[in-house]
C-alpha positions in Angstrom: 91.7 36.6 150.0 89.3 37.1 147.2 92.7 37.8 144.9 94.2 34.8 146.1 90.8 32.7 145.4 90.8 33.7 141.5 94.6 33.2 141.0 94.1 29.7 142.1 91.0 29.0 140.4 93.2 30.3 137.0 95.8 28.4 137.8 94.3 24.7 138.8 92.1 25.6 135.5 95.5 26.0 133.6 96.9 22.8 135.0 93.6 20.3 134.6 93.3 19.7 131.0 89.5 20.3 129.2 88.6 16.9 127.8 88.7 17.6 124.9 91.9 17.3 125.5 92.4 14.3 127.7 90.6 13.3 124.5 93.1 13.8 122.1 95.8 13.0 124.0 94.0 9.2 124.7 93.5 9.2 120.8 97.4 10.1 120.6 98.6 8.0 122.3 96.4 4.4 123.9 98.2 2.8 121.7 102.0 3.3 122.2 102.8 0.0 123.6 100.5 -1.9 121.2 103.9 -3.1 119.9 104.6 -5.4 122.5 100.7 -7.4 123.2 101.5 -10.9 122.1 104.7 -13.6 123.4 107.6 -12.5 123.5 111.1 -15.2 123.9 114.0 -12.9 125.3 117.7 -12.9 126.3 118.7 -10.9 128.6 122.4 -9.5 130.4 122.3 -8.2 133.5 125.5 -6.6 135.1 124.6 -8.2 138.7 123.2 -11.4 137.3 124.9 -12.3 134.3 122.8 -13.9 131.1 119.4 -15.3 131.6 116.8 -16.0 129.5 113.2 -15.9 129.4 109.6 -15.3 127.9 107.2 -11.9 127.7 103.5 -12.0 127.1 101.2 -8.9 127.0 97.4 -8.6 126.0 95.5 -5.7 126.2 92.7 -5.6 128.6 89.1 -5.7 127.2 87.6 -2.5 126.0 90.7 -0.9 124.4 91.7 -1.4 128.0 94.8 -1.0 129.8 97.7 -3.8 129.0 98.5 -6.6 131.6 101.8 -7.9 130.9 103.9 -11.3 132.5 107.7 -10.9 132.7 109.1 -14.7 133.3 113.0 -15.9 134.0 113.6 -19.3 133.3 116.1 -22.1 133.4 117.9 -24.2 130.9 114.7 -26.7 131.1 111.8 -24.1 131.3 111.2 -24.0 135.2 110.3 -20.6 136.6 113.4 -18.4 138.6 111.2 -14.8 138.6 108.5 -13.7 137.4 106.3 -10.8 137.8 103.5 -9.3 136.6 102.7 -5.4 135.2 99.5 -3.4 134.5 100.3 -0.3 131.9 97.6 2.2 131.9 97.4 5.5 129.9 96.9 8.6 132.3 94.9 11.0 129.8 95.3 14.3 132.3 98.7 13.5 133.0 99.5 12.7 129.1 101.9 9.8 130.3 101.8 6.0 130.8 101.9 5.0 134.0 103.3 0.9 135.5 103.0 -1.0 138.5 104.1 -4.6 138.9 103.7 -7.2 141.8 105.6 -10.5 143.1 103.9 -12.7 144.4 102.9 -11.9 148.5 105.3 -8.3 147.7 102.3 -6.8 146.8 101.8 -3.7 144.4 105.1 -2.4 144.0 107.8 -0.7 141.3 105.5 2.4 139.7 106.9 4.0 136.8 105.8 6.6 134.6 106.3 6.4 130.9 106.3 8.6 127.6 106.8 7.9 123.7 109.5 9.4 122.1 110.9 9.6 118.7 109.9 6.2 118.3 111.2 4.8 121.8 109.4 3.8 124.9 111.0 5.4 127.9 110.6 4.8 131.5 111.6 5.7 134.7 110.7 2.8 137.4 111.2 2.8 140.9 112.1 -0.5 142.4 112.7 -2.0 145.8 111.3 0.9 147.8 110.7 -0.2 151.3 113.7 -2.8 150.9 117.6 -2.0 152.1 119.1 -1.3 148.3 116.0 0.5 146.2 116.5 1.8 142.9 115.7 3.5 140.2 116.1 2.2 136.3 115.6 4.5 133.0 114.5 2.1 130.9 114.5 2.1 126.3 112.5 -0.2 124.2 113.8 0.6 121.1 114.5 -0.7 117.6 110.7 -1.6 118.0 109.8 -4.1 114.7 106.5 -6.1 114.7 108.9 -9.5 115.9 111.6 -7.7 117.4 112.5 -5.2 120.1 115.5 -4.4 122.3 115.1 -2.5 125.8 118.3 -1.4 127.9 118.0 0.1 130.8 120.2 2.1 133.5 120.6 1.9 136.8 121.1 4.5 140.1 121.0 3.3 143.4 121.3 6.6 144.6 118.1 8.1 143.8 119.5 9.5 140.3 123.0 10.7 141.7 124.5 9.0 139.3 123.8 6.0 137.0 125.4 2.8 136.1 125.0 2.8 132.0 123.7 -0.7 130.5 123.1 -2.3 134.0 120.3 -4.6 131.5 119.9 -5.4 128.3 117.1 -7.2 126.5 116.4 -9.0 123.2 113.4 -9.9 122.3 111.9 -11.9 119.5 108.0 -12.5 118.8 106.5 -16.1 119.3 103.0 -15.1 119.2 100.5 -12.7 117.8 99.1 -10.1 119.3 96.1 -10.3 121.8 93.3 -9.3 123.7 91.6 -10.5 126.8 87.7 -10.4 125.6 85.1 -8.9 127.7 82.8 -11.0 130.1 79.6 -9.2 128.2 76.6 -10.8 130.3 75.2 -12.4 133.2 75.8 -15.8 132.1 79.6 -15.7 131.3 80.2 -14.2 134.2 78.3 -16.9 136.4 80.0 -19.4 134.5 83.6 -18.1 134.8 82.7 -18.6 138.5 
């Protein structure tokens, strides 16, 4: 037993990192979706819902916070069809991003994890879980420009049995700088947000 008690204790030691190195991996990499904190106009095609357009804001969080980001579909006159709303956090003992979005009265729903690589954002999301067709999409940004990005992203409806290549495609194109939501710093904003 006492064997067993040490191997474990080595091995949950070997698999929490120190922070120093949560440290340098935060330092590495808080800011890999800086790219996209600002407004965002998009087109979009989607192999089940055809083309659709639409607008992207993100701002960062105060505090060098995580990034809160709204995903809007609209119409040829501006009303809303869809729109939903996602936190991105860094996980620093994980070394990977990691998204959750919610829909209005759905809830918290569609986590993701997330990594940087070779100059591309990728993601794998799970969406619809708890619903009769769930998903799961591997998503790109990529061709990343300070006013331009595109993000594709496949599909598999069979838990990653096999995919459907392309199932969406986005173009984006900056409208706005970059942004921050500032920090409520004292007693008195915050009574008078109230």
């Amino acid at each position: 037993m006492h064997f067993l008690l040490i191997v474990l204790t080595a091995w949950m030691a070997a698999a929490s990192p120190t922070r120093e190195q949560m440290k340098a991996n935060y330092d590495a990499h808080h800011g890999d979706f800086d790219y996209l904190l600002g407004d965002w106009e998009f087109t979009a095609t989607n192999q089940q819902y055809g083309k659709f357009n639409g607008y992207w804001s993100a701002v960062r969080m105060a505090d060098d916070g995580p990034i809160l980001d709204e995903y809007r579909i609209v119409d040829d006159k501006g009303g809303t069809i869809y729109v939903t709303r996602t936190i991105r956090a860094y996980n620093a003992a994980r070394n990977q991003w990691e998204l959750i979005s919610t829909d209005i009265g759905t809830g918290l729903q569609n986590f993701g994890t997330g990594q940087l690589e070779a100059g591309e954002m990728r993601i794998e999301q799970k969406f619809g879980v708890g619903t009769p067709t769930p998903s799961v999409s591997r998503i790109r940004y990529h061709d990343i420009k300070p006013d331009h990005f595109l993000w594709n992203a496949d599909r598999s409806t069979d838990d990653g049995k096999t995919w459907t290549t392309n199932f969406q495609q986005i173009e984006a194109r900056r409208i706005g700088p970059p942004r921050s939501m500032a920090p409520l710093t004292n007693r008195s904003q915050r009574s008078s947000a109230n």
